[in-house]
VOTI-841201 format. One line per field, with one value per residue (C-alpha): residue in three letters; z, x, y. Coordinates in steps of 0.02 Angstrom, whole numbers, plus 50000, padded with zeros to 5 digits. Layout:
BEGIN
aa	c(ALA;...) .
c3	c(Z;...) .
c1	c(X;...) .
c2	c(Y;...) .
This chain:
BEGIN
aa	c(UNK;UNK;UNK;UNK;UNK;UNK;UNK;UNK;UNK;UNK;UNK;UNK;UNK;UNK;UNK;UNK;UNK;UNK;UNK;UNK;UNK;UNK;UNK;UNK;UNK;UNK;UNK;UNK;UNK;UNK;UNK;UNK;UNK;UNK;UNK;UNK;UNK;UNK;UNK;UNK;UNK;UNK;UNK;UNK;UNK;UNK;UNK;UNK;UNK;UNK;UNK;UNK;UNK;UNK;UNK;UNK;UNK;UNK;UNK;UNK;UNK;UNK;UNK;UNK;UNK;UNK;UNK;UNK;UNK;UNK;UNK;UNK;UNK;UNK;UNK;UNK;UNK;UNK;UNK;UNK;UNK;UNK;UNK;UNK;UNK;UNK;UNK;UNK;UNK;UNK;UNK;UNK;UNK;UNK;UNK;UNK;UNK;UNK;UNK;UNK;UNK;UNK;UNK;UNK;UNK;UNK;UNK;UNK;UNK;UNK;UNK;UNK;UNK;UNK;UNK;UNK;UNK;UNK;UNK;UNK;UNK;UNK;UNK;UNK;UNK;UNK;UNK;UNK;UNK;UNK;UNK;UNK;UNK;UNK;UNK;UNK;UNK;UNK;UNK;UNK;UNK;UNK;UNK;UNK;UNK;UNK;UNK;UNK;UNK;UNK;UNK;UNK;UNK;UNK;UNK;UNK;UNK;UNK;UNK;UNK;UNK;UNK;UNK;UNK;UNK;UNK;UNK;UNK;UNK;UNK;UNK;UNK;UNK;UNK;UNK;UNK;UNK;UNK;UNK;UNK;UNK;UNK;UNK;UNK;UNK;UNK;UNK;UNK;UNK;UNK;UNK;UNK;UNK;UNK;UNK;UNK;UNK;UNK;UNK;UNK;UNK;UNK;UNK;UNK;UNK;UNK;UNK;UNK;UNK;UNK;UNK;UNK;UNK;UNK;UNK;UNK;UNK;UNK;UNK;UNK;UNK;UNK;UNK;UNK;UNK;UNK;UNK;UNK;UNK;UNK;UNK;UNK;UNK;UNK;UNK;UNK;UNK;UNK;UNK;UNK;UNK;UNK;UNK;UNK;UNK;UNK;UNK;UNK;UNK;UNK;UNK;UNK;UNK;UNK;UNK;UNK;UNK;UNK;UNK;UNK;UNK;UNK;UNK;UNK;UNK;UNK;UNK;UNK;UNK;UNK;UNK;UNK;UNK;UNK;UNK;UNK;UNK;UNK;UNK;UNK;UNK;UNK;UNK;UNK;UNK;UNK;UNK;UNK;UNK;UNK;UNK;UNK;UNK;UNK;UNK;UNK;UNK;UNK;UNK;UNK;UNK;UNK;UNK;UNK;UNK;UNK;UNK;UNK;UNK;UNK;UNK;UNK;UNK;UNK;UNK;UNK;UNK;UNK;UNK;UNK;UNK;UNK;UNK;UNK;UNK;UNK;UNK;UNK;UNK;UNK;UNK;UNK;UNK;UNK;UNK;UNK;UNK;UNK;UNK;UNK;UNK;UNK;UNK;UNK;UNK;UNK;UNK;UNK;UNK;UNK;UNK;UNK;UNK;UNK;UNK;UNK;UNK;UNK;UNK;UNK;UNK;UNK;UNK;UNK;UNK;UNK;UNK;UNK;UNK;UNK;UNK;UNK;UNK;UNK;UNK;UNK;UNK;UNK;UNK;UNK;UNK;UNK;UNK;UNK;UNK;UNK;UNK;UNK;UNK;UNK;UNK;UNK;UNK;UNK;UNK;UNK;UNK;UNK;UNK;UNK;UNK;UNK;UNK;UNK;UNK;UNK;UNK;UNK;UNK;UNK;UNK;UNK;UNK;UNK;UNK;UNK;UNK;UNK;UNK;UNK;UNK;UNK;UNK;UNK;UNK;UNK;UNK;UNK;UNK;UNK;UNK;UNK;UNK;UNK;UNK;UNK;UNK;UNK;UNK;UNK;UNK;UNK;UNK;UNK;UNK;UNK;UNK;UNK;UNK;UNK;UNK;UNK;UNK;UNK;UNK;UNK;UNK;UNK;UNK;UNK;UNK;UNK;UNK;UNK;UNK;UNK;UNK;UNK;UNK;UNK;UNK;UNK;UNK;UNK;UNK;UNK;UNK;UNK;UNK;UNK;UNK;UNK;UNK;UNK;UNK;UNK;UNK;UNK;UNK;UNK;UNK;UNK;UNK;UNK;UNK;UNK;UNK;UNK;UNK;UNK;UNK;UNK;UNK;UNK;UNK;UNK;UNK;UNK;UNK;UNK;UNK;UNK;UNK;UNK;UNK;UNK;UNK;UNK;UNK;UNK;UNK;UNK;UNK;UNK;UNK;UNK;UNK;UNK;UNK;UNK;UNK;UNK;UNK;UNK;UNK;UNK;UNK;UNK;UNK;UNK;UNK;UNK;UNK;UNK;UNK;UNK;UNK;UNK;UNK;UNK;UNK;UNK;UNK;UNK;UNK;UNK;UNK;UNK;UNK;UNK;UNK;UNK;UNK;UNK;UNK;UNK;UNK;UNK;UNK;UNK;UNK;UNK;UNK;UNK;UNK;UNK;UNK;UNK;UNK;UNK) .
c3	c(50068;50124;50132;50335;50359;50402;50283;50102;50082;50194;50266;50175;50219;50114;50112;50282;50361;50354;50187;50088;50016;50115;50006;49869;49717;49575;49407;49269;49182;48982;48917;48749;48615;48469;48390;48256;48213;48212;48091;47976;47995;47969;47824;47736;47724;47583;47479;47543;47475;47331;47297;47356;47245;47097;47120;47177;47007;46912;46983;46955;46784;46745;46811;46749;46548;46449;46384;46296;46360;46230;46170;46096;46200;46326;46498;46632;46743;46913;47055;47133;46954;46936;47110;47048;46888;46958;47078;46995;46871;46977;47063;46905;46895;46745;46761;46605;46533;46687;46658;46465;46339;46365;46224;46166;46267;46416;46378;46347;46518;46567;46501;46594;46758;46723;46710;46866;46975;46922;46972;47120;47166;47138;47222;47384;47404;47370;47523;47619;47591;47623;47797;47837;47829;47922;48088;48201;48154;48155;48327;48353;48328;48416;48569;48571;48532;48656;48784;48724;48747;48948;48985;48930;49052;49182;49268;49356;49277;49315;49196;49153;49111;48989;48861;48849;48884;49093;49010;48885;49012;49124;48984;48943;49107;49146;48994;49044;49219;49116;49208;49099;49073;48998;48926;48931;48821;48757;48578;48430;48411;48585;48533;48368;48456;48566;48419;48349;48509;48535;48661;48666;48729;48631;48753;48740;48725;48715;48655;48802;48926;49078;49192;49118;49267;49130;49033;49190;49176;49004;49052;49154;49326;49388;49364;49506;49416;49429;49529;49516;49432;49367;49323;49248;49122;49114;49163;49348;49334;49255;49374;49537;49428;49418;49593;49639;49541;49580;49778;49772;49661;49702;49865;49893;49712;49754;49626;49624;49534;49458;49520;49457;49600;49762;49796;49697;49773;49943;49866;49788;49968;50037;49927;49979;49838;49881;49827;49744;49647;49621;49502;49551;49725;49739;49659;49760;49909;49794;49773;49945;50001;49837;49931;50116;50101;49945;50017;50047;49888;49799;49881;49868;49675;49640;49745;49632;49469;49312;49328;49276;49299;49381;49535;49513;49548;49740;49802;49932;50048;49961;50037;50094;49991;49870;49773;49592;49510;49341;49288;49212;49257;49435;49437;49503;49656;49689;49710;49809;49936;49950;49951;50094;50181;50199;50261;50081;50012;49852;49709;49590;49404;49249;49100;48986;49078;49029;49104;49283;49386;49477;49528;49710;49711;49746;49649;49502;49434;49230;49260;49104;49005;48860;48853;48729;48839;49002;48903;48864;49038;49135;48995;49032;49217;49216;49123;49227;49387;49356;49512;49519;49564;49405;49384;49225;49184;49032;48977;48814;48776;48633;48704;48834;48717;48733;48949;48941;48852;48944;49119;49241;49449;49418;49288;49311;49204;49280;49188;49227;49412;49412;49329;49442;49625;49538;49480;49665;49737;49647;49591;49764;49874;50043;49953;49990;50145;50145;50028;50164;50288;50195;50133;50329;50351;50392;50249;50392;50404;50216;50152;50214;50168;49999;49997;50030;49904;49791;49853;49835;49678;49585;49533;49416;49499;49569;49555;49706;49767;49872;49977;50083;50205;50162;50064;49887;49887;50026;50027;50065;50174;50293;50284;50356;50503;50548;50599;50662;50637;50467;50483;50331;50283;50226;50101;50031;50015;49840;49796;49698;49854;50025;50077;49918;49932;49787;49719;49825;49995;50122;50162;50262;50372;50403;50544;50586;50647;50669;50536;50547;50433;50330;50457;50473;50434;50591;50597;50630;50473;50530;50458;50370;50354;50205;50149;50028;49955;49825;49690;49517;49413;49420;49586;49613;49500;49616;49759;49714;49729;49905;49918;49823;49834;50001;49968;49909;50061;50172;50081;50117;50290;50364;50210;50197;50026;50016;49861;49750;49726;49819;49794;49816;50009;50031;50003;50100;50260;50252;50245;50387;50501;50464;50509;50347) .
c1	c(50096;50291;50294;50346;50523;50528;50386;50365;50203;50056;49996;49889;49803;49876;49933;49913;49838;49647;49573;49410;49398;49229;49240;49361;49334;49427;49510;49394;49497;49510;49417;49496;49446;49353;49288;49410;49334;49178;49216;49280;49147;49015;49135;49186;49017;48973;49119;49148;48979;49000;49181;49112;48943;49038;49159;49012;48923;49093;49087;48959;48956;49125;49058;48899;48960;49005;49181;49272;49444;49610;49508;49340;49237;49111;49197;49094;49224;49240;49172;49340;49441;49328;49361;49540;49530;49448;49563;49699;49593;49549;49695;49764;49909;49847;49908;49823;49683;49650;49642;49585;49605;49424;49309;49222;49081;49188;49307;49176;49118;49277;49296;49147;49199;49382;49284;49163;49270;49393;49258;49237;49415;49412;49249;49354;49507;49432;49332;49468;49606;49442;49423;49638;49602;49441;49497;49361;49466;49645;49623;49549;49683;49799;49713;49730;49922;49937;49836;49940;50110;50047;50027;50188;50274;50364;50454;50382;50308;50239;50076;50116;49945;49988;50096;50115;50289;50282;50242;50378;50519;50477;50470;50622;50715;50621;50690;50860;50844;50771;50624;50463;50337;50160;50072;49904;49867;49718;49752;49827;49970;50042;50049;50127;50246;50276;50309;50416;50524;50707;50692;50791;50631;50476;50376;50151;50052;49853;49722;49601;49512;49619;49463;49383;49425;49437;49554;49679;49634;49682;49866;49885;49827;49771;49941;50054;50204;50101;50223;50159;50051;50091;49933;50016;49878;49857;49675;49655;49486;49556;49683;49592;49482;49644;49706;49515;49520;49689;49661;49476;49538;49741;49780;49940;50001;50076;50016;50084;49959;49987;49856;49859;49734;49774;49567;49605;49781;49686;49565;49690;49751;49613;49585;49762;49883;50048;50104;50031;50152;50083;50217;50158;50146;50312;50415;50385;50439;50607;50621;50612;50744;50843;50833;50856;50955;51067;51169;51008;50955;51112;51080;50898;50893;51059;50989;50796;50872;50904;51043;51203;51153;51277;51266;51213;51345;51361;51270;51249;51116;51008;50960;50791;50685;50565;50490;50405;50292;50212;50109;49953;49867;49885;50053;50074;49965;50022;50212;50138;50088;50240;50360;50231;50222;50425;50399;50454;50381;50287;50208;50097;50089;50013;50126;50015;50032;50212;50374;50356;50486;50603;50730;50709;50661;50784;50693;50607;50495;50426;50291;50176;50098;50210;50394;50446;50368;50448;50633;50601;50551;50698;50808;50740;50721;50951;50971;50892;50959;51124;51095;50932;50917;50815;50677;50596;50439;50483;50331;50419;50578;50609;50675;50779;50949;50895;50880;51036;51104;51036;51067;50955;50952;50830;50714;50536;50504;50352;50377;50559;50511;50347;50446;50601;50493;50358;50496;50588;50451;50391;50553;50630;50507;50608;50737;50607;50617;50807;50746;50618;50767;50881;50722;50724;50935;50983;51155;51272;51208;51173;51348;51460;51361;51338;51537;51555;51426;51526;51680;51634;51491;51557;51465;51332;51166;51168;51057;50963;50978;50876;50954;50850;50952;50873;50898;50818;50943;51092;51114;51290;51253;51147;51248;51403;51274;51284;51484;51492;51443;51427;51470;51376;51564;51601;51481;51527;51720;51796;51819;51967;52045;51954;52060;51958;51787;51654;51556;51388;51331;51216;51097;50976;50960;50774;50753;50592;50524;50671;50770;50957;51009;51187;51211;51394;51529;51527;51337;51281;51192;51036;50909;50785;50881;50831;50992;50946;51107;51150;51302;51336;51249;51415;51455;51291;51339;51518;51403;51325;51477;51485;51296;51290;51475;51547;51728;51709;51605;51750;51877;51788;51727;51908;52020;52075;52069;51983;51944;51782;51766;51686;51834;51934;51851;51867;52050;52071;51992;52082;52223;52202;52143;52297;52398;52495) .
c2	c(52491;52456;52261;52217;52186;51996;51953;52021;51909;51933;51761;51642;51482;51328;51169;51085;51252;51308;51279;51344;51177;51066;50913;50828;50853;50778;50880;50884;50742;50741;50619;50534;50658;50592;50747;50735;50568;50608;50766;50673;50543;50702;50780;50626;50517;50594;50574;50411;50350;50422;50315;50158;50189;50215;50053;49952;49979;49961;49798;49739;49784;49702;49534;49539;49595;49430;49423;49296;49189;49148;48992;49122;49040;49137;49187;49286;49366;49338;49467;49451;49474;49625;49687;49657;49748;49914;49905;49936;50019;50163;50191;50231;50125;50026;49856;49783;49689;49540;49396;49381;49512;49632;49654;49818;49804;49787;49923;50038;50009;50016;50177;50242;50177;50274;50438;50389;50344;50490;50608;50515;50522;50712;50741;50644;50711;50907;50847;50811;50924;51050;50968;50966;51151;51172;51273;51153;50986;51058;51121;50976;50873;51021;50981;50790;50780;50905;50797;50643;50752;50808;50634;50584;50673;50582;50718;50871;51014;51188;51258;51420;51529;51656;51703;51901;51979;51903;51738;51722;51787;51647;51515;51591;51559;51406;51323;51397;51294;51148;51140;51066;51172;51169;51316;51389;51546;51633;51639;51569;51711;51666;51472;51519;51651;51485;51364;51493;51524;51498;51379;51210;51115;51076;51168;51099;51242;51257;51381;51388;51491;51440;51504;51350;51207;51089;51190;51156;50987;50969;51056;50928;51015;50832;50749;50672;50776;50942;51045;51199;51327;51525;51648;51769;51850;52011;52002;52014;51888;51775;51752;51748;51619;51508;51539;51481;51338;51260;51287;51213;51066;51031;51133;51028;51099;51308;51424;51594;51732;51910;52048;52227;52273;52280;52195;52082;52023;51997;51886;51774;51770;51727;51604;51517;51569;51518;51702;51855;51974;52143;52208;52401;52383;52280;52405;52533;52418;52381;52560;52625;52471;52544;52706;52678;52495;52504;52336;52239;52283;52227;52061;52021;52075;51971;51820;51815;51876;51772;51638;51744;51924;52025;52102;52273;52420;52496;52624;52749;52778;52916;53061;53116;53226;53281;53127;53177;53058;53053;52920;52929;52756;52663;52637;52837;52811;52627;52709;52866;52749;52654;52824;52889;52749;52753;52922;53023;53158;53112;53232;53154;53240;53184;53176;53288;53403;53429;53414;53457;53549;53438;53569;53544;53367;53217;53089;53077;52943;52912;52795;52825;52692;52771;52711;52864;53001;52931;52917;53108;53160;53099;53155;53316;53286;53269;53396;53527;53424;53301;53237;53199;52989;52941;52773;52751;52604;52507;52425;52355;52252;52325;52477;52412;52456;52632;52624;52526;52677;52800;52700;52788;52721;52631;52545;52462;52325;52230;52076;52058;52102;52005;51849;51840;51840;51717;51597;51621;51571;51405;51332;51325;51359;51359;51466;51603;51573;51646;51799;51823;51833;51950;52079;52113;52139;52300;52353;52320;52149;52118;52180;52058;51916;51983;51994;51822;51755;51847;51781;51596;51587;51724;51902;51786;51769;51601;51455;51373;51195;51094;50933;50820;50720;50553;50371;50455;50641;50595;50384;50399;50541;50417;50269;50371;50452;50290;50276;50449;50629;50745;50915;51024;51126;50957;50915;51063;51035;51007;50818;50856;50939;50943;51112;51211;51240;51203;51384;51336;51427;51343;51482;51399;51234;51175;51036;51020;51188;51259;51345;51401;51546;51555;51399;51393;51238;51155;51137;50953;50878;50736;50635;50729;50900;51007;51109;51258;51313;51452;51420;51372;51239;51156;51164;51064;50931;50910;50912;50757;50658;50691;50653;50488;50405;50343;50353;50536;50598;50478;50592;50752;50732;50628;50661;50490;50418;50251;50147;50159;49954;49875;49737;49875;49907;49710;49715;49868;49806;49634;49712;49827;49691;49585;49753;49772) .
């Protein structure tokens, strides 16, 4: 199914519209674990009694057995000088004979409580280093500094579910952006692939089933600093069961699922997810845009890729043909579809059956589940036709240095694709708005603004920016509203020189209902405006300036230099008054 032009996400309910929710219902809140306590409680008691048995008796028998003090006379010793003595005595650090030299009858007990409460000792800590490596109390433990390290979070965080090959390419990226993040997997190996990652952020992760409400609860679902939520398992269930979950329980918190079928993507949708990627489906949309809008291609790809990609290389409009296919799961028919929907011609072939014959074709797609037999079949596929336009699936990363190398048109890597729209989506969520805008340009209307994004940001994928006109994002903003109008092309002059311009775009103006594409320079900026921009990280940084200090946005917006002091504005005005 092509995607429509203006919209490349059927409508959902969410948020302030129609909801499937009847009644509130809180997050399954963690309680304070104590099953760690009680383990060792259950594990320990034993050994425990055993210690305290043993020095009990030793004791006892130390201040019951007559001695003799320095004098020769009698001397019973004290409970609390034989407390003292075994003390000492059985921590083996052998202090000495307390307070009066011992006689034979009391070192032989002596000796005897040495040996008991040795064995004791032993008997203990074999208990205990048995229980530090007991799988039931370590993840224990796992689970309550990972509840403790949730909470701690004061800033706001997305819960990523999985951690296959989609889930560590958005970690990945996420920790690029320095966004927080909180992770949900399935199994140990994820967590320890986790631990183990080069990230530059200690990210939490959790062994759970994240179809569990509680589970979500745990990650932190129920937090004010929840900003978001990513299903992107690979098990179609278990993501509907998230998208279900975080709806019913936190509709005002977007969650954007991953659905191999195209039943189960209209559930989810149903259900109210903020946006469902199916990475089969959507690639034959990119494809056929690929095809039939090279420039608009060039500029959505570029716009939702990975901070710093390049633009990809120009293109021609390709012609219309013969479109061969071989896959041997759902991927084949899931492009079919899309190519016939477009109005191409589309042959499906399974890949056992061998290489199929592509002389007359114009296309031809390697979409098997096996990376090695697709690299061979479009290998063969140009050399029987040079100019065939090539796409190959890449289901792992570890063979991307052979694509690279071989550079076919085009390369389907669901987890890249899957990752980029997912993060799009949740990270700036009216930035999608603008992506919805440009999947529906036609090349004549996509190619010059992709010229002057590349003019101003550079050929690096940019990052996206949100402003809200308001006290907490724009102060100085609304105090100079106040004097006199704000045009937007100021904010986004260069402090350092007004005349330059900083690497940022405004790509979309939101006032209310109303929304302004690529709103130009001279466009009025109001109270409660929400600017999305595009640009480098550092050109957001210089942006702030104008946002936050008054004497920099007077500078930008008149171009007359005032001081930063306030002493320095006292000065100024006294002396203009007194006309000097």
């Amino acid at each position: 199914m092509t995607l429509p032009s203006t919209n490349p996400e059927p409508p959902h309910h969410h948020g302030g519209q129609r909801t499937l929710r009847r009644r509130f219902v809180r997050v399954p809140a963690p309680e304070p674990s104590t099953d760690a306590v009680f383990l060792v409680l259950r594990r320990m008691r034993a050994p425990l009694i055993v210690v305290v048995v043993v020095f009990a008796i030793s004791v006892a028998g130390l201040a019951l057995i007559p001695g003799v003090d320095d004098q020769g006379r009698p001397y019973t010793m004290s409970v609390f000088d034989a407390f003292y003595l075994m003390s000492y005595t059985a921590l083996t650090i052998g202090f000495g004979e307390l307070p009066y030299a011992l006689t034979r009858v009391q070192r032989l007990w002596l000796t005897v409580c040495i040996y008991g409460s040795v064995i004791g000792w032993a008997y203990a800590l074999g208990a205990l280093l048995a229980l530090l490596q007991d799988k039931a109390f370590r993840d224990s433990l796992a689970r309550q500094r990972f509840v403790r390290r949730v909470k701690r979070l004061r800033r706001p965080f997305l819960i990523l579910v999985g951690y296959g090959q989609m889930g560590r390419a958005a970690a990945e990226t996420l920790d690029t952006l320095g966004r927080s993040t909180v992770v949900v997997a399935a199994d140990q190996e994820s967590i320890d692939a986790l631990a183990g990652a080069q990230l530059s952020s200690d990210i939490p992760g959790l062994v759970g089933d994240a179809r569990d409400p509680a589970i979500l609860g745990l990650a932190g679902l129920g937090s004010k600093y929840c900003a978001g939520v990513l299903a992107l398992t690979d098990d179609d269930a278990a993501n509907l069961s998230i998208v279900m979950a975080v709806t019913l329980l936190r509709h005002d918190v977007p969650v954007v699922a991953r659905a191999n079928e195209r039943a189960t993507a209209k559930a989810m949708r149903e259900f109210g997810a903020s946006a469902v990627v199916n990475p089969f489906e959507r690639y034959g949309n990119y494809l056929v845009m690929r095809v039939r809008r090279p420039s608009t291609y060039r500029l959505l790809t570029w716009l939702i890729a990975a901070p710093g990609t390049l633009v990809s290389a120009h293109a021609e409009e390709h012609e219309d043909g013969l479109w061969i296919i071989a896959s041997d799961d759902h991927f084949g028919p899931e492009i079919a579809n899309d190519l016939d929907d477009a109005g191409l011609d589309s042959s499906l072939v399974w890949p056992v059956d061998g290489t199929p014959d592509v002389g007359g074709a114009v296309g031809f797609i390697a979409g098997g589940s096996d990376d090695a037999q697709n690299l061979a079949l479009v290998g063969h596929a140009r050399l029987v036709n040079p100019d065939l336009f090539l796409a190959v699936r890449q289901r792992s990363k570890r063979n991307e240095p052979l694509l690279r190398a071989f550079a076919p048109d085009s390369v389907f890597v669901p987890a890249q694709l899957t990752v980029q729209e997912a993060l799009a989506r949740v990270i700036t969520p009216d930035f999608w708005d603008f992506v919805v805008r440009v999947w529906g340009m036609k090349d004549e209307e996509a190619e010059p603004v992709l010229d002057h994004l590349l003019e101003v940001v550079g050929r690096g994928s940019p990052d996206s920016h949100r402003i809200v006109v308001g006290e907490r994002d724009t102060p100085a903003v609304v105090r100079r509203l106040r004097s006199g109008p704000v045009h937007l092309g100021d904010l986004f002059r260069h402090p350092d020189d007004r005349d330059d311009r900083v690497a940022a775009v405004p790509v979309l103006q939101i006032r209310g209902t109303e929304k302004t594409y690529l709103p130009g320079p001279e466009a009025d900026v109001r109270n409660g405006d929400v600017i999305i921009s595009v640009g480098t990280p550092r050109s957001f940084v210089i942006l702030a300036d104008a946002l936050h200090y008054d004497h920099t946005l007077e500078y930008l917006v008149t171009g007359e230099v005032v001081p930063a002091t306030w002493l320095g504005q006292v000065v100024r005005k006294a002396v203009t008054r007194r006309g000097l």
